[in-house]
C-alpha positions as a LaTeX table, in Angstrom:
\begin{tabular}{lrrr}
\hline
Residue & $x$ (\AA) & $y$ (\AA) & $z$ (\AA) \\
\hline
Unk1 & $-13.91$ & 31.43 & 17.71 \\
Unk2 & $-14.63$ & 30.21 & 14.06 \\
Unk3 & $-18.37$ & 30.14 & 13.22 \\
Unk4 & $-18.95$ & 26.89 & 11.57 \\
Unk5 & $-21.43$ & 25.63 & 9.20 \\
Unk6 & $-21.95$ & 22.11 & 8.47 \\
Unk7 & $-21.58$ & 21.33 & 4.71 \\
Unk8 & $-20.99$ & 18.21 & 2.40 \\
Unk9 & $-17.75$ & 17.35 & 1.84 \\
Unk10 & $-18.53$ & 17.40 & $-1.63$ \\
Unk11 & $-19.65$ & 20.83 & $-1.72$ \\
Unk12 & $-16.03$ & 21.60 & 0.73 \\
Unk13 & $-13.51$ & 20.17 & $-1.56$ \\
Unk14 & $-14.63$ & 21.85 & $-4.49$ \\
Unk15 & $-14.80$ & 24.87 & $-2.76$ \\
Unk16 & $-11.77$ & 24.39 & $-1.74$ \\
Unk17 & $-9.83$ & 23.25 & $-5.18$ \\
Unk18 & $-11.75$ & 26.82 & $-6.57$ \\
Unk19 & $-10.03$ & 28.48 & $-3.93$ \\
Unk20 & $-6.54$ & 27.02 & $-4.89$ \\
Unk21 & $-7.33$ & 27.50 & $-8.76$ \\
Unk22 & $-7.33$ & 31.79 & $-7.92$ \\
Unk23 & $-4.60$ & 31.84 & $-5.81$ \\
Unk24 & $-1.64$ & 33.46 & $-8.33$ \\
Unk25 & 0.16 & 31.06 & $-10.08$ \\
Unk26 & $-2.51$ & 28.66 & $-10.30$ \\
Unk27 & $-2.52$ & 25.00 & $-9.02$ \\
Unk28 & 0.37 & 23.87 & $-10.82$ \\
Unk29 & 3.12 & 25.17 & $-8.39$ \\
Unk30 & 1.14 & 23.15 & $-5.49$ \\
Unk31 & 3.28 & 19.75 & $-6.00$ \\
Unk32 & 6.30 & 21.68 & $-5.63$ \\
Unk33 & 4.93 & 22.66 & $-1.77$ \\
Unk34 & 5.92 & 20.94 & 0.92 \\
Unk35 & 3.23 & 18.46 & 2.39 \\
Unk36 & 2.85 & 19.94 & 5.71 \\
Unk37 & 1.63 & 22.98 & 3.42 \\
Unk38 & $-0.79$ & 21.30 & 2.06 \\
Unk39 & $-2.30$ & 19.04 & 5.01 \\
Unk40 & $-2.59$ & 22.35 & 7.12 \\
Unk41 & $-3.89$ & 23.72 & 4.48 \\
Unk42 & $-6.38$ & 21.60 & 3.80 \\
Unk43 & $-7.46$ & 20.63 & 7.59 \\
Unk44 & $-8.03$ & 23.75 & 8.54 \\
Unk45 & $-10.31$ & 24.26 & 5.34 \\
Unk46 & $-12.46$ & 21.53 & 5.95 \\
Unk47 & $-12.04$ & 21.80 & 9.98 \\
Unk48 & $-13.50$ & 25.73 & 9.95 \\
Unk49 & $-16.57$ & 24.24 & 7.52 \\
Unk50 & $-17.20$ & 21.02 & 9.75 \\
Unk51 & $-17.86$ & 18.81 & 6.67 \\
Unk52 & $-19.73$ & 15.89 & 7.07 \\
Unk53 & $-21.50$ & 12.43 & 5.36 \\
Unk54 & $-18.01$ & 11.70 & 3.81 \\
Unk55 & $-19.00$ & 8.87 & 1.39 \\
Unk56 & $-16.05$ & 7.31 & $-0.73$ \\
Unk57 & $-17.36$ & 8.13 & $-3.99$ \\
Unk58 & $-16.21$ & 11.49 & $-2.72$ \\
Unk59 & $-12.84$ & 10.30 & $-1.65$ \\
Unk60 & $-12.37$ & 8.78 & $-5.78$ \\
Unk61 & $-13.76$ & 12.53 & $-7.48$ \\
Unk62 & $-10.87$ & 14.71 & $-5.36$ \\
Unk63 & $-8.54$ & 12.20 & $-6.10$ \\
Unk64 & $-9.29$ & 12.00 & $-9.90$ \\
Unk65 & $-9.98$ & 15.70 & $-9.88$ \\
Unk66 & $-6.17$ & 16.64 & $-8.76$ \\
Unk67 & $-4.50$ & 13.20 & $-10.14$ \\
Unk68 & $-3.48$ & 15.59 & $-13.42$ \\
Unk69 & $-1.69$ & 17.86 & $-10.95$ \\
Unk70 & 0.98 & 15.18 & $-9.71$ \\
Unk71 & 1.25 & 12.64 & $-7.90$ \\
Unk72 & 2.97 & 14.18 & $-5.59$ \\
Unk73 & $-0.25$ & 16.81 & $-4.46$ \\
Unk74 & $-2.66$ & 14.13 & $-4.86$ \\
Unk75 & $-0.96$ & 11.72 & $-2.88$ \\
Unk76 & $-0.52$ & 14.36 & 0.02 \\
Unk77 & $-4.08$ & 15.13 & $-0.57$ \\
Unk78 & $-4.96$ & 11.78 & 0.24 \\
Unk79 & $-2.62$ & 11.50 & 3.26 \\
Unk80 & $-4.28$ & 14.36 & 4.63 \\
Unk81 & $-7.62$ & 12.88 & 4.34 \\
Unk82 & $-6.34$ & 9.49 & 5.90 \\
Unk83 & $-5.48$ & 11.65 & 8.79 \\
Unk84 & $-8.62$ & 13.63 & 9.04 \\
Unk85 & $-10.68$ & 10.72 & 9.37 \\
Unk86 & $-8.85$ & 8.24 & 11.62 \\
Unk87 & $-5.90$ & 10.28 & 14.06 \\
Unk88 & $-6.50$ & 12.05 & 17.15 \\
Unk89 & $-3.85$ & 14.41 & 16.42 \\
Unk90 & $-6.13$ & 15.77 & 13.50 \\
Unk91 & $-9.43$ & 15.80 & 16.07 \\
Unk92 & $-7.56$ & 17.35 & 18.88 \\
Unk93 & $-6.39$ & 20.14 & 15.96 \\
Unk94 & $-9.68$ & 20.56 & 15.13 \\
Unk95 & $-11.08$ & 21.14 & 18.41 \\
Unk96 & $-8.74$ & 23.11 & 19.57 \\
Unk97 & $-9.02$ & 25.61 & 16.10 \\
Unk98 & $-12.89$ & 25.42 & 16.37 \\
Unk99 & $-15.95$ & 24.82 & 18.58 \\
Unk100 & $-15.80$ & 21.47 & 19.69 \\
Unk101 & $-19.34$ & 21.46 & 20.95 \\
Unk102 & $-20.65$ & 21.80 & 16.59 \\
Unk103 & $-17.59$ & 20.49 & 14.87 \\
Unk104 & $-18.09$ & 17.07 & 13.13 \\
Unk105 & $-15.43$ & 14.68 & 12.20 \\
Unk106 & $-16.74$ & 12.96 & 8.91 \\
Unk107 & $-16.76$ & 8.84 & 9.25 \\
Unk108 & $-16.99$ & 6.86 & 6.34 \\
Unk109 & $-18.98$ & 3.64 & 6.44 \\
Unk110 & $-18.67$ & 0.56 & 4.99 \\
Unk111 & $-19.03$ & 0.29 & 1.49 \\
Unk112 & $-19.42$ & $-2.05$ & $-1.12$ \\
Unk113 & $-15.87$ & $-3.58$ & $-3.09$ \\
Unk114 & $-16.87$ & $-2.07$ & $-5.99$ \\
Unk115 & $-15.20$ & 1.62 & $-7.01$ \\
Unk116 & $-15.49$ & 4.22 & $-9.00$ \\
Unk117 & $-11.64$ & 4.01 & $-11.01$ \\
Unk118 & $-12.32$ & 6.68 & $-13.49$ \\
Unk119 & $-14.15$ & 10.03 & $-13.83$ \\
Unk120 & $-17.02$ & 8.48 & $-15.83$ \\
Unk121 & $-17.20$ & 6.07 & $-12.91$ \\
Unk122 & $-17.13$ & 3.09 & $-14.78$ \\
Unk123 & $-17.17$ & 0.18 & $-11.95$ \\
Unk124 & $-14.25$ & $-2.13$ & $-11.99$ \\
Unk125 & $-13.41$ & $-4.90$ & $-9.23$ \\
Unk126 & $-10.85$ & $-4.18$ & $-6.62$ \\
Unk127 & $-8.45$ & $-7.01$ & $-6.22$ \\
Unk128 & $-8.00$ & $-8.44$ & $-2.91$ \\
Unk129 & $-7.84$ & $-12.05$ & $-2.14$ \\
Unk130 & $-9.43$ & $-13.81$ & 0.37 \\
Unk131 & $-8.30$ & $-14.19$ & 3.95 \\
Unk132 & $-8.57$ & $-17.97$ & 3.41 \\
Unk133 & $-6.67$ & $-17.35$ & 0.24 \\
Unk134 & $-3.96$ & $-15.17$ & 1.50 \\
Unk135 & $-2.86$ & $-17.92$ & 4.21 \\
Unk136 & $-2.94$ & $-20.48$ & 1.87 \\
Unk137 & $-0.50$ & $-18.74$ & $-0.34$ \\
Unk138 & 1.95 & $-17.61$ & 2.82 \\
Unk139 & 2.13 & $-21.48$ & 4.31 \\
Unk140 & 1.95 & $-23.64$ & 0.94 \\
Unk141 & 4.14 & $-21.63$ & $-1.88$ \\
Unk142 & 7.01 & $-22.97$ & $-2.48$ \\
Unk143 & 10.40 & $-22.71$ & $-4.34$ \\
Unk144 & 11.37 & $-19.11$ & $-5.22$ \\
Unk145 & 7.66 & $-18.57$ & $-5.50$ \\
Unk146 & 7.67 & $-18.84$ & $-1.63$ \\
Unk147 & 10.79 & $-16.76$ & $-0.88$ \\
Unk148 & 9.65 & $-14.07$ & $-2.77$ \\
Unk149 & 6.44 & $-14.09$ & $-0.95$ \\
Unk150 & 8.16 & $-13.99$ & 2.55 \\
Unk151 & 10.77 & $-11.54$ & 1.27 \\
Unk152 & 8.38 & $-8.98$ & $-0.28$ \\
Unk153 & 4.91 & $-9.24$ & 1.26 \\
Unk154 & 5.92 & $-11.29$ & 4.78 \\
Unk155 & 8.79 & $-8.89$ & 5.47 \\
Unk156 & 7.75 & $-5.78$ & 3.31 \\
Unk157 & 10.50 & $-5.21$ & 1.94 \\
Unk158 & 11.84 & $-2.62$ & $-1.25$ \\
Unk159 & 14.49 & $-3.61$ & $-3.34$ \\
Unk160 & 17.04 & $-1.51$ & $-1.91$ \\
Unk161 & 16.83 & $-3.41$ & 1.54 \\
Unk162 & 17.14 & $-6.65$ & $-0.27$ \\
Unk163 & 20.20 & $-5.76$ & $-1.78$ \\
Unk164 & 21.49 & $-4.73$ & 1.78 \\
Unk165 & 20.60 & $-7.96$ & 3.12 \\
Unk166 & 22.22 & $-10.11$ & 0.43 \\
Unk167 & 25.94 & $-7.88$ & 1.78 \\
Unk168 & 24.82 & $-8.04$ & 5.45 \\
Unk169 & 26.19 & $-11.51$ & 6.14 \\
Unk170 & 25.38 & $-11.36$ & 9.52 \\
Unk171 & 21.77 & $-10.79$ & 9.12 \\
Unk172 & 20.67 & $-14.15$ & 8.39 \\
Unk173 & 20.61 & $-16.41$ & 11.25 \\
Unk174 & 19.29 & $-20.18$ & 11.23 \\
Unk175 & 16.48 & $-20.67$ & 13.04 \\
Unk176 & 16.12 & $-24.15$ & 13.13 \\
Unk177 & 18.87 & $-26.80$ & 14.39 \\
Unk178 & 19.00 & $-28.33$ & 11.59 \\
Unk179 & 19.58 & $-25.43$ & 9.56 \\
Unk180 & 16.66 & $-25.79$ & 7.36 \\
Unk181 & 15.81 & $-22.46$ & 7.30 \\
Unk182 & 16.55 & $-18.61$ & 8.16 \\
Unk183 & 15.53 & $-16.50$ & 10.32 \\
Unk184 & 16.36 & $-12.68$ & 9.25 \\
Unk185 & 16.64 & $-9.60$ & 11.74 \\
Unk186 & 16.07 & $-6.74$ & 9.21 \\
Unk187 & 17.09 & $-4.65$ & 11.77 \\
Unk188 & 20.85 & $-5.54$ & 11.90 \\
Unk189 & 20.72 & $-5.71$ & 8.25 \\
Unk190 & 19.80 & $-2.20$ & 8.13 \\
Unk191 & 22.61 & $-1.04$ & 10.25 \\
Unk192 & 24.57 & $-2.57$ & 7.38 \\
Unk193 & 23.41 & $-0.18$ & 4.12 \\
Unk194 & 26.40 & 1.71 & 3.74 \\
Unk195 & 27.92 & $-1.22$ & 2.72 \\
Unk196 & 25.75 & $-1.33$ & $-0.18$ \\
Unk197 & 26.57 & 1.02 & $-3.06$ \\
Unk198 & 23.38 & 0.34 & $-4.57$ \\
Unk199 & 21.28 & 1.86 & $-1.26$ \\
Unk200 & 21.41 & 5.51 & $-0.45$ \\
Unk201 & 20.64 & 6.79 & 2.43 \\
Unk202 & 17.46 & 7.85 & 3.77 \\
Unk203 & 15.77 & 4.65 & 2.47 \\
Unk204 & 12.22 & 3.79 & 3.46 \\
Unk205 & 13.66 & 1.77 & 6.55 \\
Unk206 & 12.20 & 1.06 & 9.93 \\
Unk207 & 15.01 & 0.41 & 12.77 \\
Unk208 & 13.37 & $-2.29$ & 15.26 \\
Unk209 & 13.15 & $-5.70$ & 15.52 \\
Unk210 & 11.80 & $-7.46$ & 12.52 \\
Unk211 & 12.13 & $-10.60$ & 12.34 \\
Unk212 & 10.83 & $-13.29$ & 9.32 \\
Unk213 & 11.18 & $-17.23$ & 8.23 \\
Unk214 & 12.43 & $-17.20$ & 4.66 \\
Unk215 & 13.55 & $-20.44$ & 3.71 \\
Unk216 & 16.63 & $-21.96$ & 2.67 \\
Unk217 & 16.48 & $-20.85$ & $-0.97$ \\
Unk218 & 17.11 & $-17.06$ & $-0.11$ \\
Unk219 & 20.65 & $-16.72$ & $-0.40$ \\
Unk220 & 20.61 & $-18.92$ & $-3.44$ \\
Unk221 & 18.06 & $-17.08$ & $-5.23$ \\
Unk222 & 19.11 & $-12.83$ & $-4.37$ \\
Unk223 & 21.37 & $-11.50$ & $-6.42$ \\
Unk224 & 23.33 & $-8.30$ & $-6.67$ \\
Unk225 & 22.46 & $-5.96$ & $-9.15$ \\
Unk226 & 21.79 & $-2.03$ & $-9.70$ \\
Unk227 & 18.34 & $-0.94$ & $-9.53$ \\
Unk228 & 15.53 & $-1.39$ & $-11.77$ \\
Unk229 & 12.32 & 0.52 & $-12.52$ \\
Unk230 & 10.50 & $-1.06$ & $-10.26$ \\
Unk231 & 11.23 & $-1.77$ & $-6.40$ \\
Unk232 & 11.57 & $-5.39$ & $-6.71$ \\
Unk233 & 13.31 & $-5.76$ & $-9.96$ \\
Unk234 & 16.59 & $-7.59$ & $-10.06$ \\
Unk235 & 16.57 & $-9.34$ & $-6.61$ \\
Unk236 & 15.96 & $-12.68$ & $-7.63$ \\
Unk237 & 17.57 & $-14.97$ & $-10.07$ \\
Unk238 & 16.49 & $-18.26$ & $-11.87$ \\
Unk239 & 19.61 & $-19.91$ & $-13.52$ \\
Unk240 & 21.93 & $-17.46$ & $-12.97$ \\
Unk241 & 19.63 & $-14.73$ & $-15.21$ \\
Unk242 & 17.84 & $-11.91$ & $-13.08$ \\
Unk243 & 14.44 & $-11.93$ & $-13.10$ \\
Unk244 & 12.49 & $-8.52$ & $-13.92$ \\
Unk245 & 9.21 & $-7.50$ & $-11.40$ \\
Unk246 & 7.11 & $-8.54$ & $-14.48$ \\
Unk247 & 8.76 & $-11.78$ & $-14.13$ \\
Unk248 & 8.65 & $-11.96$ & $-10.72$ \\
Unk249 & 4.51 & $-11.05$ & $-10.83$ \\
Unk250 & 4.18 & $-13.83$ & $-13.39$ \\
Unk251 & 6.04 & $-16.41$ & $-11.03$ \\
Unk252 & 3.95 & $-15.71$ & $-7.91$ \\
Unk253 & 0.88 & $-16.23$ & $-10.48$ \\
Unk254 & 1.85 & $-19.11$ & $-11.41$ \\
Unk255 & 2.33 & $-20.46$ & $-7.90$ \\
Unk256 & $-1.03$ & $-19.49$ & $-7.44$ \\
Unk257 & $-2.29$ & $-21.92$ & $-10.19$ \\
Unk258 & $-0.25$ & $-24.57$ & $-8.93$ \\
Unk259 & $-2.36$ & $-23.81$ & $-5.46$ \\
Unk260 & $-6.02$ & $-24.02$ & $-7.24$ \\
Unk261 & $-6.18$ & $-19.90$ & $-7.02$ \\
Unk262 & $-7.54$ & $-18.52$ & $-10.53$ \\
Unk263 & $-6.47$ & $-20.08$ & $-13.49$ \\
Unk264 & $-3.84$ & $-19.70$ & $-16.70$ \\
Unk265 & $-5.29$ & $-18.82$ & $-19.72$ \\
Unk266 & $-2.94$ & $-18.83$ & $-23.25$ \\
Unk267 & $-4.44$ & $-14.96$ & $-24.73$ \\
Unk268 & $-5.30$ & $-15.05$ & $-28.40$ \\
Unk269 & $-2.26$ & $-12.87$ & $-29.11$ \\
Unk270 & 0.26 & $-14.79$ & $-27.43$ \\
Unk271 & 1.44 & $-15.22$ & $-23.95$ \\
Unk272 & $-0.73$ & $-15.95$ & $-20.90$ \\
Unk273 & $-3.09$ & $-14.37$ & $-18.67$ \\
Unk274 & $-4.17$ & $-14.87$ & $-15.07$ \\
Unk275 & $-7.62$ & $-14.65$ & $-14.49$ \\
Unk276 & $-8.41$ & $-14.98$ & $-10.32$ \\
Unk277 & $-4.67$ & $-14.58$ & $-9.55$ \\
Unk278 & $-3.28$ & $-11.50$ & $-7.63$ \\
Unk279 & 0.08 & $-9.46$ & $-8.42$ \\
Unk280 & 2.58 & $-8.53$ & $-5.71$ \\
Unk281 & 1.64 & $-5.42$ & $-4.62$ \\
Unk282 & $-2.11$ & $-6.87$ & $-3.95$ \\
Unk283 & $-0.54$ & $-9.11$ & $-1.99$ \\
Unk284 & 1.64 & $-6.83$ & 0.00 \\
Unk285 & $-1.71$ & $-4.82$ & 0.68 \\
Unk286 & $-3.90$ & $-7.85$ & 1.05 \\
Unk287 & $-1.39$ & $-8.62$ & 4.13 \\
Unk288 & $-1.09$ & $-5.41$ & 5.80 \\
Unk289 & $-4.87$ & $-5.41$ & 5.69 \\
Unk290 & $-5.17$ & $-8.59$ & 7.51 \\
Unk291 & $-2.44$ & $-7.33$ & 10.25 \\
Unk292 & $-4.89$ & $-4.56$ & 9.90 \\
Unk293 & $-8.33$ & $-6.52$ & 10.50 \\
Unk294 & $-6.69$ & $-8.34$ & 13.34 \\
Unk295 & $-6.35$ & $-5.68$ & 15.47 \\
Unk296 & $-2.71$ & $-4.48$ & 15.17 \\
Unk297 & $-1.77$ & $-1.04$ & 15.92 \\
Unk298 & 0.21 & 0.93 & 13.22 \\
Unk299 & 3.40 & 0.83 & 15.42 \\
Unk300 & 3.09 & $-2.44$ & 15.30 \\
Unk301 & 2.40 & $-3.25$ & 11.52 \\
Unk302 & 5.63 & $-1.31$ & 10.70 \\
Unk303 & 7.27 & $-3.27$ & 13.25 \\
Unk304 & 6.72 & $-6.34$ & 11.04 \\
Unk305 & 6.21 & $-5.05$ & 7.61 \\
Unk306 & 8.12 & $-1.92$ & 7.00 \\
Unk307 & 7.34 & 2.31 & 7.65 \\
Unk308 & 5.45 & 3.52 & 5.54 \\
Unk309 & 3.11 & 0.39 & 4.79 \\
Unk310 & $-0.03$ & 1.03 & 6.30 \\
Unk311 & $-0.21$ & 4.67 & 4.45 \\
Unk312 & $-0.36$ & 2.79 & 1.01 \\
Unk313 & $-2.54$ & 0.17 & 2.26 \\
Unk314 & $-5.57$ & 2.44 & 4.33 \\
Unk315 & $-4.90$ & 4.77 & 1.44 \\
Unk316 & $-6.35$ & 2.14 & $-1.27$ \\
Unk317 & $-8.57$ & $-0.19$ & 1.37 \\
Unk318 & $-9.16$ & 1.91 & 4.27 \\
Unk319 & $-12.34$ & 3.71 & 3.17 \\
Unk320 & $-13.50$ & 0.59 & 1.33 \\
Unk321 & $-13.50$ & $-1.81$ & 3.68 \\
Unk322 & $-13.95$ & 0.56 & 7.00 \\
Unk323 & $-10.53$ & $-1.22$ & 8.35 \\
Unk324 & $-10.80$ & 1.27 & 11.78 \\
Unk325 & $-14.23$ & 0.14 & 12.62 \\
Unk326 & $-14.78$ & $-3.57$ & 11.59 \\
Unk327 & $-13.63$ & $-7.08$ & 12.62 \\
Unk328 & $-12.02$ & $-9.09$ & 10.05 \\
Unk329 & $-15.92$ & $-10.85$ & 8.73 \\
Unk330 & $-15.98$ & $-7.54$ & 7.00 \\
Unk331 & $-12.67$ & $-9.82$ & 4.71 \\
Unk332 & $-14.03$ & $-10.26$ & 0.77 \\
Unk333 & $-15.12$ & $-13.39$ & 0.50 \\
Unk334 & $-13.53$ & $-16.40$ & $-1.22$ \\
Unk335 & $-15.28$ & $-15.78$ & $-4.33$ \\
Unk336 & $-13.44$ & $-12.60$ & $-4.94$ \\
Unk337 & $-13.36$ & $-11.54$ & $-9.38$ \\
Unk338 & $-10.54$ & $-11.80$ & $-12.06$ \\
Unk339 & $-7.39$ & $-9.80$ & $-11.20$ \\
Unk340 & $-4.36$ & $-10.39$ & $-13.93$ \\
Unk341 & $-1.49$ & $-7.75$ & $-15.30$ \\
Unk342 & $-3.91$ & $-6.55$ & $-17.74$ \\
Unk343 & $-5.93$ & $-4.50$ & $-15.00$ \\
Unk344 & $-3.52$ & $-4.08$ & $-12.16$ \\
Unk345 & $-2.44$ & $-0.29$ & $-13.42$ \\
Unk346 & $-5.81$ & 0.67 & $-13.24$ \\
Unk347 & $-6.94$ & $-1.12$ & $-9.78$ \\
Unk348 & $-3.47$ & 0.54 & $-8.18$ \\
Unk349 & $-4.57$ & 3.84 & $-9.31$ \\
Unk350 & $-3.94$ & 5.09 & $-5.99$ \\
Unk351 & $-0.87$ & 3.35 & $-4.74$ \\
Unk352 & 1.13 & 5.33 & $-8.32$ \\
Unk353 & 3.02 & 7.66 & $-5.83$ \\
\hline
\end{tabular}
């Protein structure tokens, strides 16, 4: 049996990052590891010292500490923590590795919205829109504004699926008898990806029943294109030209003017900012959160918005807003601060993998 002794999880993780840092080779062949490496790795470090009064300040300093190392370590880092703190598989590891009578499983309380995003801890907002907010944006957008909200923050969806869905025919089903609108069952549009030169396979794809209203304008608005940089690039079109995710982010903006949320302002060296507005992948977040807040299991979330969704999302507001232990009056408040291009890199800090 492992004697244990209770320290900070401060105190653990640097212990622990020493430890990898005199190991031959040094840390940089870690991202080339596999992640089950790491994660056992790690548990069983911090499982045989019991570490405790896990505050997120702690959470930001590993992360920062081993973001020069990859992405690909620090995001499995991260993972690992997620699962530390919130699964029963990791507590049933624990105890049955250690004594179960002393071992501690650290909890992380509710904090306030503002973070640490940078090793001199300079305090920056994190951008999340209000619940009020959110629903307001999901029932009144409108145009491609509104499709693109259903299509990649309703539905969850990559780029790659929407291509598949714009060749799977078959997937798009009217749900009204009128034909007003369109109901889409991702999952038979998934069957349908080899059709798609564009999506290879082993995409981040969830085979069940997911179902979403889209409106009309979908099939006149996707278009099929290769890949971009970014996940969501080249889907839509406005007059025939495809628009970029920059585009796209500017659009949804926009909408949210139109809406009374934030506000445009023309920058001093051209172009426009927008100040109280929130990008796409806030949004995305900002939604799973709210499935989150409500009570919905993670089976369930992925269900509706995609695998892999809820990793990102308790990743970046898990900690922060203590998702696993509070109802949804724990939501920021209506009065949330600025969020515009300018700052979105460095608010997303941890959703870069």
């Amino acid at each position: 049996m492992t004697t244990i002794t209770v320290k900070p999880f401060q105190e653990a993780a640097e212990e622990w990052i020493r430890h990898l840092e005199q190991r031959d080779g040094g840390m940089t062949i870690k991202p080339r590891r596999s992640a089950g490496h790491i994660r056992n790795h790690l548990m069983k470090h911090l499982a045989e010292r019991a570490v405790c009064d896990l505050r997120e300040i702690d959470l930001h300093r590993l992360s920062w500490s081993l973001a020069a190392l990859g992405s690909a370590l620090a995001g499995s880092v991260m993972t690992t923590l997620r699962k530390f703190l919130d699964y029963a598989e990791t507590r049933n590891w624990i105890a049955a590795e250690n004594n179960p009578s002393k071992a501690k499983i650290p909890w992380v309380s509710a904090v306030s919205k503002r973070f640490a995003t940078a090793p001199d801890r300079r305090n920056q907002w994190l951008a999340m829109p209000s619940r009020t907010q959110l629903i307001l944006m999901v029932t009144r957008s409108e145009g491609m504004a509104g499709t693109a909200l259903r299509l990649f923050i309703l539905a969850g969806l990559r780029g790659n699926e929407a291509r598949a869905l714009k060749c799977a025919k078959f997937a798009f089903h009217a749900d009204e008898p009128d034909g007003t609108g369109y109901r889409l069952n991702i999952e038979d549009a998934f069957c349908s990806q080899h059709r798609d030169p564009f999506v290879p396979k082993g995409t981040k794809t969830f085979l069940g029943e997911r179902y979403v209203h889209l409106g009309i304008e979908l099939s006149e608005h996707l278009v099929d294109i290769t890949a971009g940089r970014s996940g969501d690039e080249y889907i839509l079109h406005r007059d025939g030209i495809p628009l970029t995710s920059e585009e796209l982010d500017e659009l949804i903006r926009q909408e949210q003017v139109r809406l009374g949320i934030g506000r445009r302002v023309l920058r001093s060296r051209g172009g426009h900012s927008y100040p109280g507005t929130y990008g796409m992948r806030h949004l995305r977040h900002a939604f799973v959160a709210l499935l989150i807040f409500d009570g919905w299991e993670d089976e369930d979330i992925s269900t509706v918005v995609g695998h892999g969704s809820t990793t990102v999302t308790l990743d970046i507001y898990g900690y922060l807003f203590n998702l696993r232990k509070s109802g949804w009056e724990t939501w920021p408040s209506d009065g949330d601060p600025d969020n515009d291009p300018d700052t979105d890199a460095m608010e997303l800090a941890y959703d870069s993998r």
